[in-house]
C-alpha positions as CSV (number, residue, x, y, z in Angstrom):
1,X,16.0,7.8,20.3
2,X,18.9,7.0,18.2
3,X,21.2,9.9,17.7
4,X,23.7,8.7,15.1
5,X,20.5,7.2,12.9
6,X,20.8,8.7,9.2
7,X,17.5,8.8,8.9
8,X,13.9,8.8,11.0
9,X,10.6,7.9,10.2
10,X,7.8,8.4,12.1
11,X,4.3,6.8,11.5
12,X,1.5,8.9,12.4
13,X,-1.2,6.2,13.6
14,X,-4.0,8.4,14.4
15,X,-3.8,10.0,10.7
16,X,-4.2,6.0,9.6
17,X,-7.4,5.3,12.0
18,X,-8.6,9.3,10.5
19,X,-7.8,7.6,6.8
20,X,-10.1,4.3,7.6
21,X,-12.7,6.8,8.9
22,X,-12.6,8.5,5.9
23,X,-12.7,6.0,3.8
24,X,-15.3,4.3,6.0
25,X,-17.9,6.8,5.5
26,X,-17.7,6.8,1.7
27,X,-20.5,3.9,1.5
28,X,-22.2,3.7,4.8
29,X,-24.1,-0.2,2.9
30,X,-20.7,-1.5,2.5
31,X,-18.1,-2.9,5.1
32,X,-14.9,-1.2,5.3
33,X,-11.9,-3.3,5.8
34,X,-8.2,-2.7,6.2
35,X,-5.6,-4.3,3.5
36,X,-2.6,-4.4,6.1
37,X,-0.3,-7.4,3.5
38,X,3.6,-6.4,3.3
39,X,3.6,-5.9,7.0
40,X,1.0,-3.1,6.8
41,X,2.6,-1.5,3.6
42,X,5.9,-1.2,5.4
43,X,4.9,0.7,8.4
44,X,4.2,-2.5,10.7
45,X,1.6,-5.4,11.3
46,X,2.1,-5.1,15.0
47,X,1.3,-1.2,15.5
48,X,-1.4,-0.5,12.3
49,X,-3.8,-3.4,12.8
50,X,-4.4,-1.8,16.6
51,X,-4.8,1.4,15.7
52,X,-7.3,0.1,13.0
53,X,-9.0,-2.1,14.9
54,X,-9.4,0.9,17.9
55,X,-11.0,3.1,14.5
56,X,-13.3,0.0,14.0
57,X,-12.0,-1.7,11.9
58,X,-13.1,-5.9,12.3
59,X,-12.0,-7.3,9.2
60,X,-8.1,-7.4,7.7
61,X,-6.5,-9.0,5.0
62,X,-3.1,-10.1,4.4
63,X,-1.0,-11.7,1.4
64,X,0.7,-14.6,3.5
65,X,-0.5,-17.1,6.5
66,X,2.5,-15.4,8.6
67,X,1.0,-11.8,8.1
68,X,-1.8,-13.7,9.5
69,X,-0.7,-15.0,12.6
70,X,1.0,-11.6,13.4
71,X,-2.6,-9.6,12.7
72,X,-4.1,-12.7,15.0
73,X,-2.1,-12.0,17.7
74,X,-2.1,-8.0,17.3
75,X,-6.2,-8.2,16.8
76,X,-7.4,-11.2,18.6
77,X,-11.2,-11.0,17.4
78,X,-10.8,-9.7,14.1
79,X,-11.4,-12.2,10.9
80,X,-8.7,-12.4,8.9
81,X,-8.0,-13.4,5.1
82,X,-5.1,-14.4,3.3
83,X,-5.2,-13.4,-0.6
84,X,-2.7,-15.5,-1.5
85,X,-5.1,-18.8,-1.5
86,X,-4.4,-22.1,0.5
87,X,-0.7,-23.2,0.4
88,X,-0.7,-27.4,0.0
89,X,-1.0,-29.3,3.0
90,X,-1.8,-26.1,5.4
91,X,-5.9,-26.4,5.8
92,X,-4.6,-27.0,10.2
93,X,-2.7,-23.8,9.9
94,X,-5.7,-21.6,8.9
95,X,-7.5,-23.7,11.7
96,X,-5.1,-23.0,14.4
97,X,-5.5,-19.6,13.9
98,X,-9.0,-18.9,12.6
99,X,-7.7,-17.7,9.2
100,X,-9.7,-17.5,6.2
101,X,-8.0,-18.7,2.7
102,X,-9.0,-17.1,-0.6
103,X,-9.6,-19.7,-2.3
104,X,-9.1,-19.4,-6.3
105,X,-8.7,-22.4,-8.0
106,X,-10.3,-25.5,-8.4
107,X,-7.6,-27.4,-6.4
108,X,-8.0,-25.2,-4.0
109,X,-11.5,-25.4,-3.9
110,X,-11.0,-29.4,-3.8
111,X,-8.4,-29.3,-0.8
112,X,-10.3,-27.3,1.4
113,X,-13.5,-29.0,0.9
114,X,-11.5,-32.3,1.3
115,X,-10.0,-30.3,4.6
116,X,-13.2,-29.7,6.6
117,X,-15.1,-33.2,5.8
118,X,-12.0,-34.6,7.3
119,X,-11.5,-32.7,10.3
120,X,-14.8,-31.1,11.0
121,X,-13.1,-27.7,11.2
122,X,-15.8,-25.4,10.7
123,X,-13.4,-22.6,9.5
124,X,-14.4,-20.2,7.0
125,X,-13.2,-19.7,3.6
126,X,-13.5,-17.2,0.6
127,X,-13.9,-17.9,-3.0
128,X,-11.9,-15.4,-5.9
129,X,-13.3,-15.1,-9.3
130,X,-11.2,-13.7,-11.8
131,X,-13.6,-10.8,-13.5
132,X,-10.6,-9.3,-15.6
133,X,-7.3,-9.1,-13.8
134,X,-6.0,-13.1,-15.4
135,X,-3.9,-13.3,-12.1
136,X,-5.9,-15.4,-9.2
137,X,-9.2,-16.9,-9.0
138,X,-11.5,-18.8,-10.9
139,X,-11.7,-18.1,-14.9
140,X,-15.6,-17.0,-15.6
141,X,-16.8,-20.4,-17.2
142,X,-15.4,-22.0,-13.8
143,X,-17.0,-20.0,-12.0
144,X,-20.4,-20.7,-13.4
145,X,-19.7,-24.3,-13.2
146,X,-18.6,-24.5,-9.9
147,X,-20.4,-21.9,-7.5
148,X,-23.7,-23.3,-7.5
149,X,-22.3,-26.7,-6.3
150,X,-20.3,-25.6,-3.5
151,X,-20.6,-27.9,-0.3
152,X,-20.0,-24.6,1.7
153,X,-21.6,-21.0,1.5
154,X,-18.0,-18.7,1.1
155,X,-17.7,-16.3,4.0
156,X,-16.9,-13.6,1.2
157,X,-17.0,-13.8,-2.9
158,X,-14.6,-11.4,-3.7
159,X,-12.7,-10.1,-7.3
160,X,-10.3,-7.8,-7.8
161,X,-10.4,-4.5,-9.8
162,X,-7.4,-4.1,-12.5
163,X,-7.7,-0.7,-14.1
164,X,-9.8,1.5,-11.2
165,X,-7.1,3.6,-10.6
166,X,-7.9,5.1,-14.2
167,X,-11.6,6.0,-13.8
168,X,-11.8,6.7,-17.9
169,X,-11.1,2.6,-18.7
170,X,-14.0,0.8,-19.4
171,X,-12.8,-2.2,-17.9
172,X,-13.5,-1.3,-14.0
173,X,-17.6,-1.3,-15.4
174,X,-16.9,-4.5,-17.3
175,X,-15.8,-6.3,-14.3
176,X,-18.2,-4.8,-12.1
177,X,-21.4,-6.2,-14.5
178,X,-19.2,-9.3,-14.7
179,X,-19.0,-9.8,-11.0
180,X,-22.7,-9.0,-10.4
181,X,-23.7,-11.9,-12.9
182,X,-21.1,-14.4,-10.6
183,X,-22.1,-13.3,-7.8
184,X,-26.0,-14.0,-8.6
185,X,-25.2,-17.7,-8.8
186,X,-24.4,-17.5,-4.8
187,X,-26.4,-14.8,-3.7
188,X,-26.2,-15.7,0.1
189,X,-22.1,-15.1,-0.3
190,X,-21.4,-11.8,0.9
191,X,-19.2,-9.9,-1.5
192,X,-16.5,-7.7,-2.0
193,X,-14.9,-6.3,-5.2
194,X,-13.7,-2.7,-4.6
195,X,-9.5,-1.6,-3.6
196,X,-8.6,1.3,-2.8
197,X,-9.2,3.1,-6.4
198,X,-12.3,1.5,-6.4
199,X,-13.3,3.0,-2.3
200,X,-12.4,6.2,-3.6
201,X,-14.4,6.0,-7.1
202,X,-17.6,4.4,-5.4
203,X,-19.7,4.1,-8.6
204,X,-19.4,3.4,-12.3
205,X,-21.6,3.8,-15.0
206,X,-24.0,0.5,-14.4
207,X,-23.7,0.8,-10.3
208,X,-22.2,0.7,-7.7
209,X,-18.1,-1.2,-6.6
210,X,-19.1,-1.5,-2.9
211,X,-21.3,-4.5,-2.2
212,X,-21.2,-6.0,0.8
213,X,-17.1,-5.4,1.7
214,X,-15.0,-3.1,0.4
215,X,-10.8,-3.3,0.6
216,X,-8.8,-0.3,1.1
217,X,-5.1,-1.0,1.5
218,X,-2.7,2.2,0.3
219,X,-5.3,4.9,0.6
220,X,-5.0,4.0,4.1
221,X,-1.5,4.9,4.4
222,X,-2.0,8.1,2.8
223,X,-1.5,7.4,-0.9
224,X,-4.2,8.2,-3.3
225,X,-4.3,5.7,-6.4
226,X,-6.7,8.0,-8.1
227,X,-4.6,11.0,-9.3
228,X,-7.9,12.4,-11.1
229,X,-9.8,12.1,-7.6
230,X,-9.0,14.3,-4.9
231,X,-9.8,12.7,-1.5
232,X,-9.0,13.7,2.0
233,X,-6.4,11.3,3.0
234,X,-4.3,12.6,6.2
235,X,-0.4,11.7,4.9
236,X,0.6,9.1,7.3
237,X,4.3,8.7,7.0
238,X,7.1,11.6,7.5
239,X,10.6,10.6,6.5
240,X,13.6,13.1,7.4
241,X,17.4,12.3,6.8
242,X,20.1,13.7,8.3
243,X,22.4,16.2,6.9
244,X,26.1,14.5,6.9
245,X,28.0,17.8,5.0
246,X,26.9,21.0,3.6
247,X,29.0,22.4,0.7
248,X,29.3,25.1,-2.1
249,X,30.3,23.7,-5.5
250,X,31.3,26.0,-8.5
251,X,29.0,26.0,-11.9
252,X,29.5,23.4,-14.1
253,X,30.9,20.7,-11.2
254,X,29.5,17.3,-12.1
255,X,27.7,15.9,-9.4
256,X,27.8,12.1,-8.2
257,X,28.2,8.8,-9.9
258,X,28.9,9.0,-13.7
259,X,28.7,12.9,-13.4
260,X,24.9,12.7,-14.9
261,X,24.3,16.3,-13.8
262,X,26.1,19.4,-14.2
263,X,25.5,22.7,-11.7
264,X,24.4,25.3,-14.1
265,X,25.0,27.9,-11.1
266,X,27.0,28.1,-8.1
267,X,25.3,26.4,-5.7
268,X,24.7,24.9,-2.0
269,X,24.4,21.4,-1.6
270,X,23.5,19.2,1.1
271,X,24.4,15.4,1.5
272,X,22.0,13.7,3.2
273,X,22.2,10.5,5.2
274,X,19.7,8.4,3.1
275,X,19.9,6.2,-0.3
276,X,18.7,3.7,-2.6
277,X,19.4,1.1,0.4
278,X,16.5,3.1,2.4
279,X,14.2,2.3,-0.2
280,X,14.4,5.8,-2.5
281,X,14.4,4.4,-5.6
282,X,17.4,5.3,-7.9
283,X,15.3,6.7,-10.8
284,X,14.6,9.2,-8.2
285,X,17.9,10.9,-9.1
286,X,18.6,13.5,-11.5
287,X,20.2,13.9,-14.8
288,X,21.0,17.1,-17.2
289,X,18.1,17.9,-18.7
290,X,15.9,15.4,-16.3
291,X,15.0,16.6,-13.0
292,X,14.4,14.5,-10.5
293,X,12.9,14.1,-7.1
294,X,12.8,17.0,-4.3
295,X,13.3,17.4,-0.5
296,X,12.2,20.0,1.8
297,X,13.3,22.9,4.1
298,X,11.1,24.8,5.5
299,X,8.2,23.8,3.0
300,X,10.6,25.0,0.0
301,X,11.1,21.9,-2.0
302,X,15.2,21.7,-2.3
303,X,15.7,19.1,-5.5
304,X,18.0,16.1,-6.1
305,X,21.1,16.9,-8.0
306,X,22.6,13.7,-9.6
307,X,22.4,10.1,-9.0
308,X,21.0,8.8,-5.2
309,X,23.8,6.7,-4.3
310,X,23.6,3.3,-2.0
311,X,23.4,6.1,1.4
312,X,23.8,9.5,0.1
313,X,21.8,11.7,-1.9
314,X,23.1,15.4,-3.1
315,X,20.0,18.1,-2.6
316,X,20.4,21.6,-4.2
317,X,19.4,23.9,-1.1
318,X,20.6,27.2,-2.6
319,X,17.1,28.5,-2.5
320,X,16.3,27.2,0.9
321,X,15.0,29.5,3.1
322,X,17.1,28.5,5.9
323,X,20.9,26.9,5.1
324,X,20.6,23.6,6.8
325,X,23.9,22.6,8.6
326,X,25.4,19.1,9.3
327,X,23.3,17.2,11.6
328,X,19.9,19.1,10.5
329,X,16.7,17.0,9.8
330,X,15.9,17.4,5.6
331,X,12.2,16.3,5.3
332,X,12.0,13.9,2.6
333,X,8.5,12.8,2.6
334,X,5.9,14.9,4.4
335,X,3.3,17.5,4.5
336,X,5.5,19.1,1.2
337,X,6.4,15.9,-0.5
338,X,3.7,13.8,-0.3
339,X,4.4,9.6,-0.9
340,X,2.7,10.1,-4.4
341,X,5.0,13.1,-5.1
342,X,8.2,10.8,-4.9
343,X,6.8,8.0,-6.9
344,X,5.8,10.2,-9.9
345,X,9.1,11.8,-9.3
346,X,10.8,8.3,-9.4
347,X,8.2,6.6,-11.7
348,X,6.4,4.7,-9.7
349,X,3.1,4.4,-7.7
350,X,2.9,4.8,-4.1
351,X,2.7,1.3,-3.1
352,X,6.4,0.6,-4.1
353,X,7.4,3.9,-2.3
354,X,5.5,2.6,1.5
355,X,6.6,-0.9,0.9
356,X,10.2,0.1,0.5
357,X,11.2,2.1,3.6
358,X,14.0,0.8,5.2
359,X,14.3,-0.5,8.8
360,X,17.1,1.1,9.0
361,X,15.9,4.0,9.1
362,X,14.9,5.0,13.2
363,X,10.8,4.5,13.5
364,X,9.0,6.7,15.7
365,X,5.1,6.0,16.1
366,X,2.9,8.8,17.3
367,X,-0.9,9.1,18.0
């Protein structure tokens, strides 16, 4: 344990494994697999993808061929795919370490194919099709021209939902009937087209978003993407900072950089060991008129007062029900403020908030 650490976060792994579970047992016909990319959200390939795989989960996907390697050697049986497509030239590296490519273009398509006739590999690959995102995979009309000559039967055909966080856009049913067509001209692909939002919607108007595989990544970790659906996610991160200085300041004293907020009482503040460098965003900060983010103390939410700095952030604990003195523990994210409470707060979503925890904050696993 590092005593002089400013702040500590500790990573409850048996609230991920309960998450998976839950999520899991939302569509008992559709696979459940674990989105762990970005070093599992932030909270770290080499601990998550165990405690997943121990829930029962078999299949993981990553962004990069190194997130791959390091979910390989963390979860030697599992099957792995790396959204991010084939790189040029790197059809041995996916060999060497039985890692799937999603492959989604053409080129792609062309390398790979080229790949295996000249190396007998008999490694495994995925196809994208782009049903409405216009980011990776095959455009529609390519699609239709080029799925039903395929050399090779894809391990997965997969999509990606672009608006299922908002369950009132019609585009999530658009690309659901859109996929269903494409996916009719390889019927013997499995296939796999719901996120997160989508896990947590399970059905639209013409069906259902599970098929075959479905790919959770930040409702694992606790956040829900669906504001409008409550689900039982277990919060799985809890992020306390140290208090460096308690201090009373006089109405009216301007607070921070640029003095963007004024005390309109006399009031308690505490500085807190923790900043923009951590990974709280700066919008998280406070201005007259504009409130900003909150702590906690003793399930009291204590709020930001004035702009975070680079390692410091000013709380108002006036109203706390305990006065917290230097070298106290400030909850920052927790059972009070959840990971989607300080996103709104700093207006964002709560991928942005996991991803950008810092390491230099003291990490505790637990369960």
């Amino acid at each position: 344990m590092n005593e002089a650490a400013g702040a500590r976060l500790t990573i409850d792994l048996g609230a991920l494994a309960a998450n998976w579970r839950t999520l899991a047992r939302l569509d008992s016909g559709s696979e459940c697999a674990a989105v762990v990319k970005a070093d599992a959200y932030g909270l770290g390939i080499a601990h998550a993808v165990p405690a997943l795989a121990r829930a029962g989960a078999t299949t993981f996907f990553v962004a990069h061929l190194d997130e791959a390697r390091a979910v390989r050697a963390a979860a030697p049986q599992a099957t792995i795919y790396v959204l991010n497509g084939l790189p040029p030239g790197c059809g041995d590296a996916f060999a060497a370490i039985d890692a799937r490519p999603a492959l989604g273009s053409v080129d792609e398509i062309l390398e790979w194919t080229a790949f295996r006739a000249a190396t007998g590999a008999a490694t495994q690959a995925a196809v994208h099709v782009d049903t409405g995102m216009t980011r990776l995979g095959l455009d529609p009309d390519q699609a239709r021209d080029c799925l039903p000559r395929l050399p090779f039967t894809p391990s997965l055909l997969m999509s990606h939902l672009a608006c299922a966080d908002e369950p009132e856009r019609p585009e999530t049913e658009r690309q659901r009937a859109l996929f269903a067509e494409l996916r009719s001209l390889k019927p013997d692909a499995p296939a796999s087209l719901a996120n997160s939002a989508g896990t947590l919607l399970r059905e639209t108007q013409g069906g259902g978003l599970g098929f075959d595989l479905r790919r959770p990544g930040v409702a694992l970790y606790g956040s829900n993407p669906v504001a409008a659906r409550p689900a039982s996610l277990r919060p799985v991160v809890r992020l306390e900072a140290r208090v460096v200085q308690v201090r009373e300041a006089p109405a009216g004293a301007a607070v921070g950089y640029g003095g963007a907020e004024r005390l309109r009482r006399r009031s308690r503040l505490a500085i807190l060991s923790l900043g923009y460098a951590d990974g709280i965003l700066r919008s998280g900060g406070s201005e007259d008129g504009a409130p900003g983010a909150c702590a906690a103390i003793g399930g009291v939410p204590c709020p930001y007062v004035g702009r975070i700095s680079m390692d410091l952030i000013a709380v108002d604990v006036t109203d706390a029900p305990e006065r917290p003195n230097r070298g106290d523990w400030v909850e920052v994210l927790g059972p009070t403020v959840s990971v989607d409470d300080l996103a709104r707060a700093c207006g964002t979503i709560g991928y942005e908030v996991l991803t950008r925890l810092s390491r230099r904050c003291e990490r505790r696993f637990m369960g």
